[in-house]
C-alpha positions as CSV (number, residue, x, y, z in Angstrom):
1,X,0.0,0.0,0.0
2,X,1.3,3.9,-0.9
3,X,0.2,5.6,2.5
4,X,1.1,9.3,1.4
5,X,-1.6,8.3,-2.0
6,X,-3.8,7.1,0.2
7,X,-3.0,10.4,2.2
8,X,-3.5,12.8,-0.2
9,X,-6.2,10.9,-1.6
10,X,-8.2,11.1,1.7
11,X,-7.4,14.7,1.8
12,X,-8.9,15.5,-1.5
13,X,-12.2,13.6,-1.3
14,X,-12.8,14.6,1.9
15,X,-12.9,18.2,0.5
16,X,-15.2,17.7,-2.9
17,X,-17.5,15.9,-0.3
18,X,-17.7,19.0,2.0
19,X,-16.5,17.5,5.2
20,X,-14.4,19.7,7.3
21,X,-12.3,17.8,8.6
22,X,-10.8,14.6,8.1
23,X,-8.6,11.5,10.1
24,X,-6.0,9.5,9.1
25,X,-3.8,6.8,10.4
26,X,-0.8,8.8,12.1
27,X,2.5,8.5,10.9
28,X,5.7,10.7,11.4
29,X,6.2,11.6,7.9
30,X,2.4,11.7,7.2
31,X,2.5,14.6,9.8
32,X,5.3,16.3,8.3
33,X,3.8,16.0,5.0
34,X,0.3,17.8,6.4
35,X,2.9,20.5,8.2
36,X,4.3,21.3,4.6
37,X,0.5,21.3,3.1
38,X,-0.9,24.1,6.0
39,X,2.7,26.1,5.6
40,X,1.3,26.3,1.8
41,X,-2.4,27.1,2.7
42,X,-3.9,24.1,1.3
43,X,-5.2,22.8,4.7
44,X,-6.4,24.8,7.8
45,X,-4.8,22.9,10.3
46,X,-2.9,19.8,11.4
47,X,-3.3,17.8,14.9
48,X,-2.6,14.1,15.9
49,X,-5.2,12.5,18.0
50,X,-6.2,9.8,20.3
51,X,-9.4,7.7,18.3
52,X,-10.5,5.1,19.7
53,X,-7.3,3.8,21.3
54,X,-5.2,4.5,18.0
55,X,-3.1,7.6,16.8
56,X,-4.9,9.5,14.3
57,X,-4.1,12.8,12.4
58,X,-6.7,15.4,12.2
59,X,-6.7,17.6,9.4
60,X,-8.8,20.2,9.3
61,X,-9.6,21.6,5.1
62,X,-9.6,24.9,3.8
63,X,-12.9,25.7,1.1
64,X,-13.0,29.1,-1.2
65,X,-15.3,32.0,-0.5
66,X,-17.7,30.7,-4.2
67,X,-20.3,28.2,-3.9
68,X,-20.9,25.1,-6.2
69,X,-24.2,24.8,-7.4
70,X,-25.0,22.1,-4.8
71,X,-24.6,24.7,-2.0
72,X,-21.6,23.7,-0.8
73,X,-18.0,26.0,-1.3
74,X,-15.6,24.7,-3.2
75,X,-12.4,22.8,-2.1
76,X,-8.5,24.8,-1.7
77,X,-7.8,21.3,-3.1
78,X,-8.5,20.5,-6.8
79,X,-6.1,18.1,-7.6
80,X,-3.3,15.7,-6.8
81,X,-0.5,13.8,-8.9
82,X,1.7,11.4,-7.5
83,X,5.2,11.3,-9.0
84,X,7.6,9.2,-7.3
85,X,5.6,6.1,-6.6
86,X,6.7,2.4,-4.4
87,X,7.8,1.2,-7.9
88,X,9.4,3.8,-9.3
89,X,11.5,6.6,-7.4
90,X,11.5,9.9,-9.5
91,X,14.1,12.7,-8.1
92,X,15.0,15.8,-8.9
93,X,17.6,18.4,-8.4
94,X,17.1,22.0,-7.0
95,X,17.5,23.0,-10.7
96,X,14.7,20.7,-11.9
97,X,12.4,22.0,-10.2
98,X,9.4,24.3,-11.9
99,X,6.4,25.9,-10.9
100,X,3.3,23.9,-10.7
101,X,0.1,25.3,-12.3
102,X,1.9,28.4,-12.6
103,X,3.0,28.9,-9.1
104,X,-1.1,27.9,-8.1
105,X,0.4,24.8,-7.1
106,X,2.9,23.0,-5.1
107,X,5.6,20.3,-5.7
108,X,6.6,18.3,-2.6
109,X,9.6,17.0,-2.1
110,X,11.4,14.5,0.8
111,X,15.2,16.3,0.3
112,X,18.0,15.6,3.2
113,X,16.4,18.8,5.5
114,X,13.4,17.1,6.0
115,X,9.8,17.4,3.7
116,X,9.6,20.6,2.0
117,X,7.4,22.5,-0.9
118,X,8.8,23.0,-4.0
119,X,9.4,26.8,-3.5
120,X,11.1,26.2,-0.3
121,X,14.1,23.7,-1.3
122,X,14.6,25.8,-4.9
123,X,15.6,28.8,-2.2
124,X,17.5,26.2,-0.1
125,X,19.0,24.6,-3.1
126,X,18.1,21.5,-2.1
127,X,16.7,18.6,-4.5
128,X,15.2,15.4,-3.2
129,X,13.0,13.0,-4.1
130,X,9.4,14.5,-6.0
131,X,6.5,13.0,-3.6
132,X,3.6,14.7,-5.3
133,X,2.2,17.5,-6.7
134,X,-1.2,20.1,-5.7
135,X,-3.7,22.6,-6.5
């Protein structure tokens, strides 16, 4: 199983759906991976919890001021892309790395510092292995 797919996954049907929050099995690097998403404004907030006797993360979503016709506001997260995948480990050097969507995005990266954005190891100069992309 790809946890951080089934991570980002979660994340973005949880939002089209119009929960506000969602929970998902806790993990280290899932947590640092939610840190990076809220210090890019794609989620409100990040907190692990107690559930039932297990270690959950809570992660609470961000929507946009417009409504869908259903009523409900529309999701901060549109879309996902996983790169590097179990099977096949894409990386990329500090040079490689673009803008996604035309900067409405974000690339995130696992580089030797720790999980970062896209933006933040091109200013570090710091490449790393391409997780996914967002917007």
């Amino acid at each position: 199983m790809d946890t951080i797919s089934n991570m980002i996954i979660q994340i973005k049907n949880a939002g089209n759906v119009g929960h506000d929050r969602v929970w998902i099995p806790y993990s280290k690097f899932k947590h640092s991976v939610a840190d990076v998403l809220k210090r890019e404004k794609f989620i409100k907030d990040v907190a692990a919890e107690s559930k039932k006797g297990k270690k959950m993360l809570v992660v609470d979503l961000l929507f946009g001021d417009t409504r869908l016709s259903t009523g409900r506001q529309t999701p901060k997260i549109k879309g996902v892309q996983r790169i590097s995948k179990p099977s096949r480990r894409i990386y990329k050097r500090a040079s490689d790395i673009r803008a996604v969507k035309s900067g409405y995005g974000a690339l995130i990266l696992s580089t030797s510092k720790g999980i970062m954005s896209g933006r933040e190891a091109k200013r570090a100069s710091l490449g790393g292995e391409a997780l996914f992309t967002i917007w």
